[in-house]
C-alpha positions as CSV (number, residue, x, y, z in Angstrom):
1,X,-12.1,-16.8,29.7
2,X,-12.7,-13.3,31.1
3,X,-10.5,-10.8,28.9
4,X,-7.0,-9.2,31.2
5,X,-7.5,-4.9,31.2
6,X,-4.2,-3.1,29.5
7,X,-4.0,0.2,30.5
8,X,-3.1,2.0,26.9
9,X,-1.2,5.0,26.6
10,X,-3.3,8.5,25.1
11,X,-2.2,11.9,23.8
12,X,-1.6,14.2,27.0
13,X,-0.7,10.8,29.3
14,X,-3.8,9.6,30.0
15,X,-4.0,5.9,30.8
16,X,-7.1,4.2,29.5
17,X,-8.3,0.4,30.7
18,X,-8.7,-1.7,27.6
19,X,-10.0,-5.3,27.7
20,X,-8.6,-7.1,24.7
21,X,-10.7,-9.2,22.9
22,X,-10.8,-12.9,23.2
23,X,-11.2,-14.5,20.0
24,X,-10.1,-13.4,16.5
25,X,-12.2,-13.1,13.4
26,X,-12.4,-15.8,11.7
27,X,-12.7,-15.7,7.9
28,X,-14.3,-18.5,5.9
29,X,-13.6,-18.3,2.7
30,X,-11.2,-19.3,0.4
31,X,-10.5,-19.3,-3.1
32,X,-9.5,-16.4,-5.8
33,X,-11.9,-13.3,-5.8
34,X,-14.1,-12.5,-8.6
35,X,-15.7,-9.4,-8.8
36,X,-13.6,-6.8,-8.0
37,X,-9.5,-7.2,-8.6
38,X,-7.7,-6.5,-5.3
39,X,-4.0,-5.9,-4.5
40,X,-2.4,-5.2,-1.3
41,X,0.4,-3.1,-1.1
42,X,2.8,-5.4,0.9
43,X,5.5,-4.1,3.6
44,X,8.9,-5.2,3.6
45,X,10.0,-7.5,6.8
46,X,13.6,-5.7,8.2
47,X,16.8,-7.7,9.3
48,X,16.9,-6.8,13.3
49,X,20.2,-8.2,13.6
50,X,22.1,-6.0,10.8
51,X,24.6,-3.5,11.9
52,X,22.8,-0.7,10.1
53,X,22.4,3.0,10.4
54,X,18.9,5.2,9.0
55,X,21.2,6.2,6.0
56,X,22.6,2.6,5.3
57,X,21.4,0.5,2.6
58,X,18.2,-2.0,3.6
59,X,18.5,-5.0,5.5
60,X,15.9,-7.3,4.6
61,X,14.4,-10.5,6.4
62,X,13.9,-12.2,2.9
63,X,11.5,-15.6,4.3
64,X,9.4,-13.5,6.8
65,X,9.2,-10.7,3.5
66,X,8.3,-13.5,1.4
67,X,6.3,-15.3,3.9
68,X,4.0,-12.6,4.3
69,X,3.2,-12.2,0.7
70,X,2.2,-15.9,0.7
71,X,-0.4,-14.9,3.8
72,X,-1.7,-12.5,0.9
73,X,-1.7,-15.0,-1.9
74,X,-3.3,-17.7,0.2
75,X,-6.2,-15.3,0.9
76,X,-7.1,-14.8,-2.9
77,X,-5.8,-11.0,-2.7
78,X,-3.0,-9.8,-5.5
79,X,0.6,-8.3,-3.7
80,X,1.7,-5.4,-5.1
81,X,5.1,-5.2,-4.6
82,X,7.9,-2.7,-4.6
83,X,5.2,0.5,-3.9
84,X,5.4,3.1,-1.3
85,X,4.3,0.4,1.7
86,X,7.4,-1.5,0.7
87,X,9.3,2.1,1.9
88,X,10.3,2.8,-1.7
89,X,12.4,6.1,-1.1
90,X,11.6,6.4,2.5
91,X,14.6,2.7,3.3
92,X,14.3,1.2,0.3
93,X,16.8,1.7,-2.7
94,X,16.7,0.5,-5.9
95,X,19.1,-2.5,-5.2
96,X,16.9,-3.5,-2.5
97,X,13.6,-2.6,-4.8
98,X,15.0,-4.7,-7.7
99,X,16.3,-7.9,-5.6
100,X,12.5,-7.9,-4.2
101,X,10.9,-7.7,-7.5
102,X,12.6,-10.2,-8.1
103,X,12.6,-12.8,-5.7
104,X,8.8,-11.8,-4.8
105,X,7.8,-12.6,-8.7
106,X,9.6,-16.1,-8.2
107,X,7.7,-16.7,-5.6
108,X,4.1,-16.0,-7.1
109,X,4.9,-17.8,-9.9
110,X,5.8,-20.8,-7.7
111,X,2.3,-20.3,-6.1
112,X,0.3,-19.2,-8.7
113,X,-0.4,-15.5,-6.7
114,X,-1.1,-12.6,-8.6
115,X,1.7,-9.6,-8.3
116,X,1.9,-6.2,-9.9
117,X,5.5,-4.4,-9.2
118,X,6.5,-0.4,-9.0
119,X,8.5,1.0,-11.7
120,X,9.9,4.3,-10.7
121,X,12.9,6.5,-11.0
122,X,14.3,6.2,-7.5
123,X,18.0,5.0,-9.1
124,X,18.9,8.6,-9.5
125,X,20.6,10.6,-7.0
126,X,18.9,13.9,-5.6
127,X,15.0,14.8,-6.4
128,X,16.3,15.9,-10.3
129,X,17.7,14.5,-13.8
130,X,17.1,15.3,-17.2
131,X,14.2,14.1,-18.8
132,X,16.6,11.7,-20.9
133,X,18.5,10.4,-17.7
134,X,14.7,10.1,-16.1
135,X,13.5,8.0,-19.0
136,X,16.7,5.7,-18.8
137,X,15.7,5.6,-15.3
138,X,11.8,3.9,-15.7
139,X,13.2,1.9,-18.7
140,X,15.8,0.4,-16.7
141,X,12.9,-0.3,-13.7
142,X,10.1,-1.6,-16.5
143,X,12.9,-4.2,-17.8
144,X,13.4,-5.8,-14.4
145,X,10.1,-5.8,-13.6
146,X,9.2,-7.5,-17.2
147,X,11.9,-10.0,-17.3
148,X,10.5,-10.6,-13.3
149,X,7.2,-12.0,-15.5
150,X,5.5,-9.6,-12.9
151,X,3.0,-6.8,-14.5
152,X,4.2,-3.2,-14.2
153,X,2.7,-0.2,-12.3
154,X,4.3,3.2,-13.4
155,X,4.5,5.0,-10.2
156,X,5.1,8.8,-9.6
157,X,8.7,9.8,-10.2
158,X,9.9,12.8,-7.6
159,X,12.8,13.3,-10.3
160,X,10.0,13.7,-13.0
161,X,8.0,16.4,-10.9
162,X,11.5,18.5,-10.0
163,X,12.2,18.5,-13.5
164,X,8.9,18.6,-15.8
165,X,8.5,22.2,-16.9
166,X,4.5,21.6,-18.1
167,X,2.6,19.1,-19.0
168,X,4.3,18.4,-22.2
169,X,6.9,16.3,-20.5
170,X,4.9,14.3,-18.6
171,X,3.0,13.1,-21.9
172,X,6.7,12.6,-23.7
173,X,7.8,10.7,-20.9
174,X,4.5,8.9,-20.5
175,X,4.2,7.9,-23.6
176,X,7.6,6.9,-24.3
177,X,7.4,4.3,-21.7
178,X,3.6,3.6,-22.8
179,X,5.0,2.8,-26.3
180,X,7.8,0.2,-25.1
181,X,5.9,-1.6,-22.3
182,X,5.5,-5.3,-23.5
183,X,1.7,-5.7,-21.8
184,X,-0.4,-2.9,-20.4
185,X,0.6,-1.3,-17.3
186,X,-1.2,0.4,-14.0
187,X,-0.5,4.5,-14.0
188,X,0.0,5.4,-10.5
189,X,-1.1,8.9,-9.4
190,X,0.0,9.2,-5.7
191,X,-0.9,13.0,-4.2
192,X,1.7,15.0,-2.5
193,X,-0.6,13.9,0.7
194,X,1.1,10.7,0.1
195,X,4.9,12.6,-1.0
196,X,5.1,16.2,-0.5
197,X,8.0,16.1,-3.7
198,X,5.1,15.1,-5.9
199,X,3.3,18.5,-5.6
200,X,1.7,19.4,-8.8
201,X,2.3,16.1,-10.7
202,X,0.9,16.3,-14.4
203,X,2.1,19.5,-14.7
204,X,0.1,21.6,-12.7
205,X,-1.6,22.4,-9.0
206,X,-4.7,22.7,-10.2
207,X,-6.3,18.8,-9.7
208,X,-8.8,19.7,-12.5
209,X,-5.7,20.6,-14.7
210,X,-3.5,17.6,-13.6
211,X,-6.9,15.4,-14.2
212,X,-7.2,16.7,-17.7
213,X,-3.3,16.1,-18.7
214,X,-3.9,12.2,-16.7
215,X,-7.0,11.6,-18.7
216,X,-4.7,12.7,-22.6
217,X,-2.1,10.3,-21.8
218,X,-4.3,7.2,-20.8
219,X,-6.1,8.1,-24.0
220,X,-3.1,8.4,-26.4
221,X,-2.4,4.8,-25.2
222,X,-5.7,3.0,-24.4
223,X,-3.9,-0.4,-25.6
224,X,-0.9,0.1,-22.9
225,X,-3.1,0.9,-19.8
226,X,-4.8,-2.0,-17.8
227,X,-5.8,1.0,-15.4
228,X,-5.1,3.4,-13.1
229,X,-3.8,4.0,-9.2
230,X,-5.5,7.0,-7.7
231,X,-3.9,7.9,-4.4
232,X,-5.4,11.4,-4.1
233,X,-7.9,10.5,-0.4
234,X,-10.6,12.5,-2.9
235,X,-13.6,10.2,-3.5
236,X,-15.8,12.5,-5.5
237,X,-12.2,13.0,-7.8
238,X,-12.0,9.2,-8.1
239,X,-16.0,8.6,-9.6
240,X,-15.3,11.6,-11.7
241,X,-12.5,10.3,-13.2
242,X,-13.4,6.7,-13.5
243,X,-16.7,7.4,-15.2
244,X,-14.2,9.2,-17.9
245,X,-11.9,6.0,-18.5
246,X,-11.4,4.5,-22.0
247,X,-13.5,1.4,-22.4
248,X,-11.5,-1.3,-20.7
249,X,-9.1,0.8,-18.4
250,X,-10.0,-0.2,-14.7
251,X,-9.4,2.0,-11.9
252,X,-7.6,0.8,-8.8
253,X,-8.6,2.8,-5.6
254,X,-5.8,3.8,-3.4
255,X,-7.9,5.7,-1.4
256,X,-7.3,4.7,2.4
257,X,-10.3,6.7,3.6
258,X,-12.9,5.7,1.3
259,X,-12.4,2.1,-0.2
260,X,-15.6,0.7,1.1
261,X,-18.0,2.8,-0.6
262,X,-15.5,3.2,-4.2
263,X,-15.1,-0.4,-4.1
264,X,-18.9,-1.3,-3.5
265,X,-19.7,1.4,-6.8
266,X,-22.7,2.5,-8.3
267,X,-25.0,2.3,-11.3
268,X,-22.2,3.8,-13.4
269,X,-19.8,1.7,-11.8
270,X,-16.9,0.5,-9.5
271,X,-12.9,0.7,-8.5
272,X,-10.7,-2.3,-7.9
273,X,-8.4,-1.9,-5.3
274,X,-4.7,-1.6,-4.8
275,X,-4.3,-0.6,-0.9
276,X,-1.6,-0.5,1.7
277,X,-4.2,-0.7,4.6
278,X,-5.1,-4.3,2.6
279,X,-1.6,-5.1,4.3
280,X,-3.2,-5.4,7.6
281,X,-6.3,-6.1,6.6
282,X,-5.9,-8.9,4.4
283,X,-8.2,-11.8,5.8
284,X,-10.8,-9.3,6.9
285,X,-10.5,-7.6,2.9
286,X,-10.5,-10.7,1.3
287,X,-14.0,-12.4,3.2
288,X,-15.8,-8.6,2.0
289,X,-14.6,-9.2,-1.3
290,X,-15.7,-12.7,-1.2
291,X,-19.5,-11.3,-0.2
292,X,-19.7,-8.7,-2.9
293,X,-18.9,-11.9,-5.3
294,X,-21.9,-13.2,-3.9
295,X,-23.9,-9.7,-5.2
296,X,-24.3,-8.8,-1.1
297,X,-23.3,-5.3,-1.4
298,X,-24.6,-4.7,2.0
299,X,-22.8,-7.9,3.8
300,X,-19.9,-6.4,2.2
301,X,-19.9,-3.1,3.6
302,X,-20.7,-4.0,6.9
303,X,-17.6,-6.1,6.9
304,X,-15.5,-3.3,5.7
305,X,-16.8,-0.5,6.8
306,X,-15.8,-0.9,10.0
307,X,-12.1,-1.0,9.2
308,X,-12.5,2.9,8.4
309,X,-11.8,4.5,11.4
310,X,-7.9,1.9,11.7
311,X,-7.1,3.1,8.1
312,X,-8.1,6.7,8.8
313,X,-6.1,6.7,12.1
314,X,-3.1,4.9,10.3
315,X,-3.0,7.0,7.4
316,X,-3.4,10.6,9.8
317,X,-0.5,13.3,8.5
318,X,1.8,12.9,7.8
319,X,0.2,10.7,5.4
320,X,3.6,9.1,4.7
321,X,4.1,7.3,8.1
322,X,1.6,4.9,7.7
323,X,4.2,2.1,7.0
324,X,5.1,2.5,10.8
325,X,1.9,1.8,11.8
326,X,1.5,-1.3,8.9
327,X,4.3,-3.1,10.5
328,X,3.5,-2.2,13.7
329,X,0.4,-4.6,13.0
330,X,2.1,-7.1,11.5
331,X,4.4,-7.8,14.5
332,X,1.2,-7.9,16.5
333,X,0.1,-10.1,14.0
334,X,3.1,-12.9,14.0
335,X,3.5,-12.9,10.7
336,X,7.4,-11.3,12.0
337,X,9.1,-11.8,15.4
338,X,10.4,-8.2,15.9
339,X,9.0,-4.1,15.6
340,X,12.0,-3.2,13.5
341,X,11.7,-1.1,9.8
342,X,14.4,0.0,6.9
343,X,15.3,3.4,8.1
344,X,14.6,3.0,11.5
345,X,10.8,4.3,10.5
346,X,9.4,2.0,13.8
347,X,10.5,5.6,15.8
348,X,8.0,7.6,13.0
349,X,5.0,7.5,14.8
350,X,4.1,7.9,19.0
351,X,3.2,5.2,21.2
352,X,-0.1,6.6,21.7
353,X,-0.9,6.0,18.1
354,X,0.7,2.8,18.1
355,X,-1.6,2.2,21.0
356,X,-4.8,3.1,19.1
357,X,-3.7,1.2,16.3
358,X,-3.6,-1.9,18.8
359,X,-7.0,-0.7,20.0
360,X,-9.1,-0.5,17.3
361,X,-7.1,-3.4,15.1
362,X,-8.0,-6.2,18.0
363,X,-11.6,-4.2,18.2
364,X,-11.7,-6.0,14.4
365,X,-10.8,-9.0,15.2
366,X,-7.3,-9.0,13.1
367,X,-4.9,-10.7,15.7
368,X,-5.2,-14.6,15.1
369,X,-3.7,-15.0,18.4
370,X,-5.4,-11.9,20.4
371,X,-2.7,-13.2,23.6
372,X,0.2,-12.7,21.7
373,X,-0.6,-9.5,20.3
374,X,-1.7,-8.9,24.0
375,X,1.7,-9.5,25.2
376,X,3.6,-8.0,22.5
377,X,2.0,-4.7,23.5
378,X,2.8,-4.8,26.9
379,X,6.4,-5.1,26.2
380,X,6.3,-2.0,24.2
381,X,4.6,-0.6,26.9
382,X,7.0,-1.7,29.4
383,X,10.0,-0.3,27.5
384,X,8.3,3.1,27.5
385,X,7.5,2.8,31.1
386,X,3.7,2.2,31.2
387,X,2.9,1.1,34.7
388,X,0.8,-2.1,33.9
């Protein structure tokens, strides 16, 4: 079958002919990964049919949220649930966070999937708090998350950075929690790139600084820390600090720009992986991952490689929009019947981008059904008034 042309909206109004492709990739294997340990950051599914407003609590499609972290699961990829893909402070409260810890942890346990959850601060009102009240805060997050059976990740706390005065609160706060946790926990360092309101996290604006106070409180608790998130799109910073890890303390990439080559390592050594563009790329992820099992570092990277140029257009500033363009996909996708978000975030990014995004994620192959995703962008289009 000859592919149709969809003319695709660019920056400036310039129409462009695109022939979608016909067939999807099609992944063949199966089974858990090996060599590497590889979350996705997993979006949350909205309600399209709750009376809501931007500022109203979220209204969550529990089975298509839940369904989609089964897609992960059957593909041999951990979820990480509850993190900034899930809209954690830009839709999603800490009701909403907790009731998906929870019910997400039921459902890898009734599966078997692997699932790491956020534990943050986001309970308290405004950016601020005492340190005491910001303690209470990730102590009352790590319990839920515990008693879920899920493993913790200690994300950045906004209240934290508005109310640190150096770095000598971050490693009494730190360690407190460090101390208590019942089984080692993933330390989360997500750059202001990510969340302007974590500018100069650790204590100072001087990475190098912020590096040095990271790298004191991982070593003060070697015992407590299965590894660490680094969310700074800074490869060089990543296989700096990585090569200066404790014995045993694994570094999870979050680096949406530069996963292929940090995950793929060198003579000294490699990340794992805890991604939100593994969201959309699950399948495609998973077979790489599967390759570099096999000790085919090269089949591995020309898998993923590829899949640079989506996650760099997804995650363009501001950096924090990215969700939009996540679900986006995932209506493409089918794995949910409607373009709708917590927060009304489907409006955060510009039909042109959305229309790259469409571009270059059927150019991979990611659409099991390239029709539907076909047609579901022409009704976008035809709300916006492209002529077809």
């Amino acid at each position: 079958m000859s592919p149709s042309v969809i003319l695709l909206p660019h920056a400036g109004g310039e129409l462009r002919a695109y022939a979608p492709r016909a067939e999807p990739l099609a992944p063949s294997g199966t089974g858990p990964l090996t060599s590497r340990t590889v979350f996705a950051a997993a979006h949350v599914v909205a309600d399209p049919y709750a009376d809501t407003s931007p500022d109203s609590p979220a209204a969550v499609d529990w089975d298509a949220t839940l369904a989609f972290r089964r897609h992960l699961w059957s593909h041999g990829l951990g979820v990480a649930e509850a993190m900034d893909t899930a809209q954690r402070g830009m839709g999603l409260d800490w009701a909403g966070a907790a009731e998906l810890i929870r019910r997400s942890a039921a459902e890898a346990k009734a599966v078997g999937g692997r699932i790491a959850c956020g534990v943050g601060t986001d309970q308290l009102t405004g950016t601020g708090g005492s340190l005491d009240a910001i303690r209470a805060a990730y102590e009352e997050q790590l319990a839920v998350v515990e008693e879920s059976g899920a493993q913790a990740v200690l994300m950045a706390s906004r209240a934290l950075a508005a109310e640190a005065k150096g770095p000598e609160d971050y490693a009494e706060v730190y360690g407190h929690l460090l101390r208590q946790a019942a089984e080692p926990v993933i330390l989360h360092w997500l750059g202001p790139v990510f969340d302007p309101a974590l500018e100069g996290y650790w204590g100072s604006g001087d990475l190098d600084a912020a590096t040095e106070v990271f790298l004191e409180v991982i070593a003060a608790h070697p015992d407590k820390v299965d590894g660490i998130k680094v969310s700074l799109l800074d490869a060089r910073r990543e296989v700096d600090l990585r090569r200066r890890l404790p014995q045993g303390v694994r570094c999870y990439t979050g680096d949406d720009f530069h996963y292929p080559e940090l995950i793929a390592g060198d003579a000294q050594g490699f990340s794992h992986a805890l991604l939100g563009v593994f969201d959309p790329l699950g399948p495609l992820a998973a077979e790489a991952v599967r390759t570099l099992d096999t000790g085919d570092v090269a089949g591995f990277r020309e898998l993923l490689d590829p899949t640079v140029a989506l996650s760099r257009h997804l995650f363009q500033a501001p950096t924090r929009f990215y969700k939009t363009g996540v679900v986006f996909l995932a209506w493409l996708a089918g794995h949910q019947d409607h373009f709708a978000m917590v927060g009304g975030l489907q409006s955060a990014r510009s039909l042109p981008h959305l229309a790259r995004a469409y571009e270059l994620a059927d150019g991979l192959g990611l659409f099991p059904d390239p029709a539907r995703a076909e047609a579901r962008m022409r009704s976008l289009l035809d709300v916006h008034g492209v002529p077809r």
